[in-house]
Phi, psi and omega in degrees: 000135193275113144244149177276147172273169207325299204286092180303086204224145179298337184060009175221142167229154184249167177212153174253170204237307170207187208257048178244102151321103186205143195293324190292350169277317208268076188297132169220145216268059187306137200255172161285341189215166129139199183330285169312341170258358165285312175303333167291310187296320162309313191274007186074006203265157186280182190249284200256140193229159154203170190200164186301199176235328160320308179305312164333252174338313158325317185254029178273103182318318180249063142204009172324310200278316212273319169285315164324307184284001193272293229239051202296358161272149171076338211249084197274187184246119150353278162251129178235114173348134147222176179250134137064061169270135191212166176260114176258130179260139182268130192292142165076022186192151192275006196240112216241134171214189160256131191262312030183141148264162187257125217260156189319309205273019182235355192262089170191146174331304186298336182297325173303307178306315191298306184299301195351291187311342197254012158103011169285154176210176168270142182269082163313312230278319163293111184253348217232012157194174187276110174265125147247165176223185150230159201302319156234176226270169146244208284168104136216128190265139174262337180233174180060166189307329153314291200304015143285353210242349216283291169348275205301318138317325161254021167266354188261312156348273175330312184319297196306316213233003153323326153284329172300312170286102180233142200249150162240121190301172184129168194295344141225148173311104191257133191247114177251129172261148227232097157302079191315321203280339172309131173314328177235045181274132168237131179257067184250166179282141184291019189259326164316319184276337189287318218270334203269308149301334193275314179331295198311288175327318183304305176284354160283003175260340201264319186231013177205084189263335167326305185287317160312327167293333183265004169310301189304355184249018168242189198281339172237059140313310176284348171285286176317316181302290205301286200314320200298324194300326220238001149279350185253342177279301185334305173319246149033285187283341179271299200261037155269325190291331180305310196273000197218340176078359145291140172264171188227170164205166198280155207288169171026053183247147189223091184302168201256114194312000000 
């Protein structure tokens, strides 16, 4: 259960680094107490940090490709598409892992090398699509007195490799995997970086709006515009899923025959 501590205090604060408007200037401040740390002490994550809001944004999935194209130098890409990610159990053997498959324009070596540090590997054992995986295992029994222990073994599992997988919410899930091991990958939940960000903006909106208007007369307008549009559905849906153990998709949507 997400609790707030006494004092409803935001647990973030923003700052500028200097008297330039640039998102890399606008700095924010993870506190030891209020909202945002509570939400960091849910997701297991350390408290206080601060980090630009340019960075920020970076490690968000759905404006990633839209920050890549703003900001196409220093910046590598992150996120790597995945399909159908699951958990697979091995015939004739106790050793249970997690899986994804990878699209055609991602089924390649170099892509593997980039995964390779975070414990992925290519599934030899599948020839007829590209399977990665990861290199370690859990626990899972089909018979005798283990199996009562297995929920619990892949809820510990689950703990461990739950930031590597992250989604963009929509009338399909789209699953991307998250290159922790990259320098400026934070290794935070994206409902903490959203909450964190949205905080900054907020207070540039409230008490410096002047400045917020000239982000907007600059090259990543189009960046800010796609997060303000597209974070409050994200929000919503991730931390409805935290709170209910539900996944959700949006209602009365029909692909096109």
């Amino acid at each position: 259960m997400l609790t707030c501590h006494t004092f409803e205090l935001h647990g973030a604060t923003g700052s500028v680094k200097k008297d330039v408007t640039n998102l890399k200037n606008e700095l924010i401040t993870f506190r030891s107490s209020g909202i945002l740390s509570s939400l960091c002490n849910y997701f297991g994550e350390s408290g206080c940090n601060e980090y630009s809001l340019k960075d920020l944004l970076y490690n968000l999935p759905f404006i990633h490709r839209c920050f890549y194209l703003t900001f196409p130098s220093g910046y590598s890409e992150i996120y790597i598409p995945v399909i159908n990610p699951h958990f697979v159990a091995k015939c004739r053997s106790n050793e249970a892992w997690i899986c994804a498959e990878l699209p055609e324009n991602y089924s390649n070596q170099y892509i593997i090398n980039k995964i390779s540090p975070m414990g992925y590997e290519k599934d030899e054992g599948v020839k007829d699509k590209f399977i990665v995986r990861k290199k370690k295992r859990f626990d899972w029994y089909r018979s005798g007195n283990e199996r009562k222990n297995n929920i619990i073994k892949l809820t510990t599992y689950h703990e461990k490799i739950r930031k590597d997988f992250q989604y963009i919410f929509g009338s399909n899930t789209l699953w991307y995997l998250k290159r922790h091991t990259h320098p400026k990958a934070i290794g935070r939940h994206p409902l903490t970086i959203m909450l964190a960000s949205m905080h900054r903006l907020s207070e540039l909106a409230r008490y410096q709006p002047t400045v917020l208007f000239r982000h907007f007369e600059l090259k990543q307008n189009w960046l800010l515009s796609e997060f303000i549009k597209a974070a409050p559905i994200e929000f919503i849906d991730q931390i409805s899923c935290e709170i209910t153990n539900q996944n959700f998709m949006l209602p009365a949507v029909r692909q096109p025959c």
